[in-house]
C-alpha positions as CSV (number, residue, x, y, z in Angstrom):
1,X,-19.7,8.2,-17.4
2,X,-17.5,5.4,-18.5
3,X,-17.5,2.7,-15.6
4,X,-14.2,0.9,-14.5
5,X,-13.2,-2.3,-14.6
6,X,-10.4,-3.9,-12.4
7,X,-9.6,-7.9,-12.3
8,X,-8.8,-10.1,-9.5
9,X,-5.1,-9.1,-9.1
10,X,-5.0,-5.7,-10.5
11,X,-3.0,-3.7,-8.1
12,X,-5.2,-0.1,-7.6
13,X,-4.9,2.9,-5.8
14,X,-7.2,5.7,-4.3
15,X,-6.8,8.3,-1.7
16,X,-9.0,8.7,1.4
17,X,-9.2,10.6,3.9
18,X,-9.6,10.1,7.7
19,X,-9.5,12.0,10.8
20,X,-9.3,14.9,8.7
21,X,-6.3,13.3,7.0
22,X,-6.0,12.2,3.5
23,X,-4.2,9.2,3.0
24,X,-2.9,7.2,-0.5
25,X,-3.6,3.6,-0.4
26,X,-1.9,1.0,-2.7
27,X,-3.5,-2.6,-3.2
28,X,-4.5,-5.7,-4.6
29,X,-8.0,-6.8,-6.0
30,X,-8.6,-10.2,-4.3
31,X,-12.3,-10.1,-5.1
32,X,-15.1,-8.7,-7.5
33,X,-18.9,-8.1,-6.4
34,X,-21.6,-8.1,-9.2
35,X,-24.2,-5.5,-9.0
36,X,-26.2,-6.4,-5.5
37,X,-23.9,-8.9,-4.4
38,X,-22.6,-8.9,-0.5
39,X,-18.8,-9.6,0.1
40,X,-18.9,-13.2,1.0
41,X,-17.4,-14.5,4.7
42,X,-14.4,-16.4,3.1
43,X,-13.1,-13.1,1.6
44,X,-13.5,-11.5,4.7
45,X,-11.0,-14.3,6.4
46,X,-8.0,-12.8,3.8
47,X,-7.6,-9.8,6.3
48,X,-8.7,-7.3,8.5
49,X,-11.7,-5.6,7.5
50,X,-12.1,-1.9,7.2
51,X,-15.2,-1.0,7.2
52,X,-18.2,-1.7,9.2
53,X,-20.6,-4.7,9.7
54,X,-23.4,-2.7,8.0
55,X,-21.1,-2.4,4.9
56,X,-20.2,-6.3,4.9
57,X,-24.0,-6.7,4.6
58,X,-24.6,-4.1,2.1
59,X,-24.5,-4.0,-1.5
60,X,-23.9,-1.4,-3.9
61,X,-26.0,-0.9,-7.6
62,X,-22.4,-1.6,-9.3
63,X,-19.5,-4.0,-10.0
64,X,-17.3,-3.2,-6.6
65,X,-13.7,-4.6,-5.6
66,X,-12.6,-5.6,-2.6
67,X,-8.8,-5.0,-2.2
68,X,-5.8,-6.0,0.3
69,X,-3.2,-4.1,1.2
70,X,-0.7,-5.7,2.5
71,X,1.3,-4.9,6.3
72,X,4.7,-5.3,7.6
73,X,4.8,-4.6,11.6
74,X,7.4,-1.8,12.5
75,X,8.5,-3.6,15.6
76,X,9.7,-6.9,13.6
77,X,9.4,-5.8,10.1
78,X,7.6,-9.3,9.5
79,X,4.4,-9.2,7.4
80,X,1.1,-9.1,9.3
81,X,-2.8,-9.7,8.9
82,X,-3.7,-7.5,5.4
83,X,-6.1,-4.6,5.6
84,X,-9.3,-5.4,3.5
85,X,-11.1,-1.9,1.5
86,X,-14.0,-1.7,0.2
87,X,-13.3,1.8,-1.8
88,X,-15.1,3.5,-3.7
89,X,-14.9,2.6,-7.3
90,X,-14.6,6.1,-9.1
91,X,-11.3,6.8,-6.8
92,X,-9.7,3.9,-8.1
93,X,-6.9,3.7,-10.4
94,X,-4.8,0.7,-11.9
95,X,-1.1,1.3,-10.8
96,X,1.8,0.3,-13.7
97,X,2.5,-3.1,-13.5
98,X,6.6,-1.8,-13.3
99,X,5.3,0.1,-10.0
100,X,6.7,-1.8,-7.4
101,X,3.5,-1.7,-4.5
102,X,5.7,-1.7,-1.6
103,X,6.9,1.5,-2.9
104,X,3.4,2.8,-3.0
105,X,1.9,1.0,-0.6
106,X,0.7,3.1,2.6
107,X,1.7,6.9,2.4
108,X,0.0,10.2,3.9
109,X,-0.6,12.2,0.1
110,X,1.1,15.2,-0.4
């Protein structure tokens, strides 16, 4: 299997699911892990990190990506604090540059 390769400031997506619910996330690479390497604390600090403490001290036998996805809050409609993602890296895919990512952003898939 061929493996994939994103950059710092690739824009990716994947779709996950939770609570039963699958959800399509949109992105931006902020940061790539060597094989074995932990995601280090002043990534971390670029958002709000979701996934677990065990994961932040974990490391996978692979090149991984960290990637933001950026907020706006419904009640102001002012950006807020990113979401940081760990995804898996089979489930990502580079998005079109001519994709505008607040189009795609956050979206339950169809």
């Amino acid at each position: 299997m061929k493996e994939k390769l994103f950059e710092k400031g690739d824009t990716v997506t994947w779709t996950s699911q939770a609570s039963g619910t699958p959800k399509t996330k949109t992105g931006t690479v902020i940061y790539v892990l060597s094989t074995g390497e932990r995601i280090p604390e002043s990534v971390l600090a670029e958002g709000r990190a979701q996934f677990d403490m065990a994961s932040m001290r974990s490391t996978r036998e692979h090149p991984s990506y960290v990637v933001k996805v950026e907020r706006t809050s419904k009640a102001t409609g002012k950006p807020i604090k990113p979401f940081l993602y760990w995804p898996i890296v089979s489930q990502l895919e580079k998005v079109d540059a001519t994709v505008k990512t607040d189009e795609v952003s956050y979206y339950p898939a169809a």
